[in-house]
C-alpha positions in Angstrom: 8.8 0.9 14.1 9.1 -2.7 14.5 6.3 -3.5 11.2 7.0 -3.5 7.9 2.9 -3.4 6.9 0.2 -3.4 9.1 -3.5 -2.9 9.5 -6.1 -1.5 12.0 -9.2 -2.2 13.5 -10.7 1.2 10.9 -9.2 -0.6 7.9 -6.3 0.9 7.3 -3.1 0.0 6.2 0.6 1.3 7.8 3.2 0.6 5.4 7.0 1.4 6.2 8.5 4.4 4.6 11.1 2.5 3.6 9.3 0.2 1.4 7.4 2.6 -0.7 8.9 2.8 -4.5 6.4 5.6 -5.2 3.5 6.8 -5.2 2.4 8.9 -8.3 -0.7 8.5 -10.8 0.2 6.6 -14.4 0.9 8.4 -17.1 2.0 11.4 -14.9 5.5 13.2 -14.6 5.5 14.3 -10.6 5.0 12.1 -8.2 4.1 11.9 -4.0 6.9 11.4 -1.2 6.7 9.3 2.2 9.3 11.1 3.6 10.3 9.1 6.3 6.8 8.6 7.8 4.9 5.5 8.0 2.0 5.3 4.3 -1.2 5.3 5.4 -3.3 3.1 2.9 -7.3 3.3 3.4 -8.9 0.0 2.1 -12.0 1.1 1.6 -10.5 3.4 -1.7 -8.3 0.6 -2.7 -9.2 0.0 -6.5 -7.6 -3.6 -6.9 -3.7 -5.1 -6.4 -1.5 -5.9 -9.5 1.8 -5.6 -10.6 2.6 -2.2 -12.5 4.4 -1.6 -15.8 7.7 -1.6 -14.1 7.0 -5.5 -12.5 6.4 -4.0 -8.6 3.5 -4.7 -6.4 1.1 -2.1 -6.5 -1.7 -0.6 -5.1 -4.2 0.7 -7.1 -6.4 3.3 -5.7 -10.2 4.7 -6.7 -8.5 8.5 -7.3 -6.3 7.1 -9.8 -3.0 7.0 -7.8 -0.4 4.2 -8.2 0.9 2.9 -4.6 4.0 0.8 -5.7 5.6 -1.0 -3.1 9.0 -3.6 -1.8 7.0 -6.4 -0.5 5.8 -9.7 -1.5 2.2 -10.4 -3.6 0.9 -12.9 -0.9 2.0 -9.8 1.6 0.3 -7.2 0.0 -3.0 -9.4 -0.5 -3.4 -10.4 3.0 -2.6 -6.8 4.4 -5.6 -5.8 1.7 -7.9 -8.6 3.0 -7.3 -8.0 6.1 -7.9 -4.5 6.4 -11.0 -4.7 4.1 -12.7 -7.3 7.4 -11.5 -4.6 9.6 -8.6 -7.3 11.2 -6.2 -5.6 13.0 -2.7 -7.9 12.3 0.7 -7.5 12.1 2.1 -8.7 8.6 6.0 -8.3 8.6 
């Protein structure tokens, strides 16, 4: 896996395992696990992107889940945009 985010053609976004702090909804005890396979992000249920309460980039998502993530603000936004116009690119 030579990508550390990327998006398709269908809007999607591929985020490395490796980069995933968590994935879990707020206020909620158990949590979601990559477990070694690439995250795929739909854009289309993407709510907006922020920092969470602990300072990380996150993902928030229409079904209420919090997608925090090891990358850069300007990374995450573009992978969003991107995905949203159906671009497929390469980020990192």
């Amino acid at each position: 896996m030579s990508y550390i985010i990327k998006t398709t053609a269908d809007g999607l976004i591929y985020v490395k395992s490796s980069h995933v702090i968590h994935i879990r909804r707020p206020n909620a005890i158990e949590g979601a696990r990559a477990l070694g396979k690439p995250l795929v992000i739909n854009a289309d249920h993407i709510g907006f992107l922020s920092y969470n309460t602990e300072g990380s980039i996150a993902f928030f998502m229409a079904n209420g889940f919090e997608i925090a993530l090891k990358i850069l603000h300007e990374e995450a936004e573009e992978a969003m945009n991107c995905a949203k116009s159906r671009t497929e690119k390469t980020i990192r």
